[in-house]
C-alpha positions in Angstrom: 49.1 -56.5 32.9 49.5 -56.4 36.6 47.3 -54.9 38.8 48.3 -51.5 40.9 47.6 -53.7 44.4 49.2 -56.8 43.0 52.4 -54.4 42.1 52.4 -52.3 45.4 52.1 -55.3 47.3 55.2 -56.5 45.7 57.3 -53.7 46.4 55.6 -52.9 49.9 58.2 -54.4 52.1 60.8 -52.6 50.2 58.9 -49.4 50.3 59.3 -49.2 53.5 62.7 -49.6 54.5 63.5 -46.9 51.5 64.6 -43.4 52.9 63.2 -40.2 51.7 65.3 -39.2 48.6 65.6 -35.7 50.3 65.3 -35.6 53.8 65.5 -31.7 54.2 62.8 -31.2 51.6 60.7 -33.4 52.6 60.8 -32.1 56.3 59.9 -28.6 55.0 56.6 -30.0 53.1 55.4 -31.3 56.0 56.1 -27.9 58.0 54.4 -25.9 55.1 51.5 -28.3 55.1 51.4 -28.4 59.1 50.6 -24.1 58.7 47.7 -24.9 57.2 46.5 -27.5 59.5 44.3 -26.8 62.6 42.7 -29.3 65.3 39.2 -28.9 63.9 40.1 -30.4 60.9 39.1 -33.4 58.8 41.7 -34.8 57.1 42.1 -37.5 54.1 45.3 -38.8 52.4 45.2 -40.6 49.7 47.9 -43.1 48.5 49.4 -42.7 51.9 51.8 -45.6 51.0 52.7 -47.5 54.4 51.9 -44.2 56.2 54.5 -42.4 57.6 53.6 -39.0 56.6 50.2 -39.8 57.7 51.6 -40.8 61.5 53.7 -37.4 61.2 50.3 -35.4 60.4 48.0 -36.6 62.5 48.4 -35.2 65.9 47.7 -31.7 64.2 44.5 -32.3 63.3 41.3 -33.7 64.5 40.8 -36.9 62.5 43.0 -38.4 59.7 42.3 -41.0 57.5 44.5 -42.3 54.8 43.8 -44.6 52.0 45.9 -46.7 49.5 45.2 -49.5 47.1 47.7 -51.7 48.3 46.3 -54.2 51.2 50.3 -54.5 52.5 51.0 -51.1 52.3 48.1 -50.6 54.6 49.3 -53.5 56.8 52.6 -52.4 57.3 51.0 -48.7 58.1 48.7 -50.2 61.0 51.7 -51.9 62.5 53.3 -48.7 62.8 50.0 -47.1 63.8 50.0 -49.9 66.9 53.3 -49.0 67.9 51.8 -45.3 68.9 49.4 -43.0 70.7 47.8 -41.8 68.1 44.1 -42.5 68.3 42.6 -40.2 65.5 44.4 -41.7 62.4 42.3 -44.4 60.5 43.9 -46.9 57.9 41.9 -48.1 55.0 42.4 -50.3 51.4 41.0 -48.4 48.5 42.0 -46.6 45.3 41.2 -42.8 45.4 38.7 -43.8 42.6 37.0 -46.3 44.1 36.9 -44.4 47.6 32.8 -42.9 48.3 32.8 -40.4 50.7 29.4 -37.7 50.5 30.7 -34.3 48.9 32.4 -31.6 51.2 33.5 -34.2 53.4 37.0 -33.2 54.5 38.8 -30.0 55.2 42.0 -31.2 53.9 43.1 -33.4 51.6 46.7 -34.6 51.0 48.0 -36.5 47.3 52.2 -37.3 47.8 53.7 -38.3 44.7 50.6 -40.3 43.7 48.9 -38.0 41.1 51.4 -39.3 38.0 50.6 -42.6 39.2 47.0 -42.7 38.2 45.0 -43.7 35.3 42.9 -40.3 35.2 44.7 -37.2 37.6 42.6 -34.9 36.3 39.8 -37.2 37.6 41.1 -37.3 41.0 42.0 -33.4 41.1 38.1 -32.7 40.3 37.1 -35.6 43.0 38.9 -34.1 45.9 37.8 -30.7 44.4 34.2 -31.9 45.2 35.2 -33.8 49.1 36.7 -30.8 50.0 34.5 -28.7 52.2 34.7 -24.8 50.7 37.9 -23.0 52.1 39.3 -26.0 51.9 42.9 -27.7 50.9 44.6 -29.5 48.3 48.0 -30.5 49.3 50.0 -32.2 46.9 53.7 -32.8 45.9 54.2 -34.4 42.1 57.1 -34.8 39.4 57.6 -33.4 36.1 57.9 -36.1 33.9 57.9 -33.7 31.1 61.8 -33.4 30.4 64.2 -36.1 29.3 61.8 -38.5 30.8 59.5 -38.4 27.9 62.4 -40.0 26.3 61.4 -43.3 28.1 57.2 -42.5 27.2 56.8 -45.2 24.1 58.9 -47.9 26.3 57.6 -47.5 29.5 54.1 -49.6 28.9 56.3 -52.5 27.9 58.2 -52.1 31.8 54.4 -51.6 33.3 53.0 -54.8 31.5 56.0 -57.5 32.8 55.2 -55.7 36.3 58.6 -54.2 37.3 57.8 -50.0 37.1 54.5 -48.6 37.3 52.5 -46.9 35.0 52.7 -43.2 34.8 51.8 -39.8 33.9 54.1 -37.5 31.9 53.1 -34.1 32.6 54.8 -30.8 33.5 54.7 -28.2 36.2 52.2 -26.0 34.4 50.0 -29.0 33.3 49.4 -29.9 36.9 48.9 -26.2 37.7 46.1 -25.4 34.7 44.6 -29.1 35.6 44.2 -27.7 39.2 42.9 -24.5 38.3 40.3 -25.5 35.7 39.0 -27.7 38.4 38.3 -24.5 40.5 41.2 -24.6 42.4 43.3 -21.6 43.4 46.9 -22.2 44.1 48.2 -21.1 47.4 51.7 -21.8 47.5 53.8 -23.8 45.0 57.0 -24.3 45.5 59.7 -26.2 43.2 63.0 -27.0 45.6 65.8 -25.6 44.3 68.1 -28.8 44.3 65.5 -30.8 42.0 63.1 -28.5 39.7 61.2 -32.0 39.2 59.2 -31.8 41.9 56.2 -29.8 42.4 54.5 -29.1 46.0 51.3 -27.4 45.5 49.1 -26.5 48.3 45.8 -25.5 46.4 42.7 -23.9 48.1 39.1 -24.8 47.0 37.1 -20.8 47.3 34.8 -20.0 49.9 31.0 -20.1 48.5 
């Protein structure tokens, strides 16, 4: 079975000429995310892809660094990176699960449409429970694979071992919610666009001690 880096590399190049699927949505994630954000802050991204929401984020906070398993995603996010001013993002290779940082590390930390895509979310929703610095953020938009997709759940593996679709998650809305919360989360805003109830955007707060 192929690798997640050996995949994303393969589609890296065509990941980044790909538009947004929703250009208005996504423009109002980032403005929702950007009222939480403050230029004291500490942020990390994970599966930040070839970085453009990372480049859009940046210059809000203090620092920024964004990390994603695939060595030409990252490329292609450092080229853009070169072509700006920015001077307080950071671009590095590693899965969320493999990534070491000491606990409450970061003051934010931001997971787009990557949680479905790993081998263990709940994992990675108690990890960046533990990074986060108390009073802390969760941000994190997700589908809900629940539906008719669950239709394609006992032929997918056979499309993730020839290498041509990734290997996924099928949860719902109210899975990633309780999976949140019973990692100690508490949900701030969450917010399911209108035009596609598939999509959830969660920004999750970690309580003050």
């Amino acid at each position: 079975m192929i690798t997640a880096n050996k995949f994303w590399n393969k589609h890296a190049e065509g990941y980044s000429k790909k538009p947004v699927p929703n250009e208005e949505v996504y423009q109002k994630k980032l403005a929702m995310t950007q009222q939480f954000f403050n230029k004291e802050m500490s942020v990390l991204e994970f599966g930040c892809g070839t970085g453009s929401t990372a480049l859009v984020h940046a210059p809000y906070v203090k620092n920024y660094l964004a990390v994603d398993v695939s060595d030409k995603m990252i490329e292609i996010a450092e080229k853009k990176l070169a072509n700006t001013e920015i001077e307080n993002l950071e671009f590095k290779v590693s899965a969320i699960e493999d990534f070491n940082a000491s606990q409450t590390s970061f003051d934010a930390v931001v997971g787009l449409s990557i949680l479905h895509l790993l081998e263990d979310p709940q994992a990675t929703i108690k990890q960046t429970f533990d990074v986060l610095k108390p009073g802390g953020i969760f941000v994190s938009s997700s589908p809900d694979l629940s539906g008719w997709m669950r239709m394609f759940q006992p032929i997918w593996p056979i499309g993730v071992w020839i290498g041509v679709i990734p290997k996924i998650q099928f949860f719902s809305h109210d899975n990633l919610v309780s999976d949140m919360q019973e990692a100690g989360f508490v949900i701030e805003k969450h917010w399911i666009p209108e035009k596609s109830k598939r999509t959830s955007f969660i920004i999750a707060r970690k309580p003050e001690e």
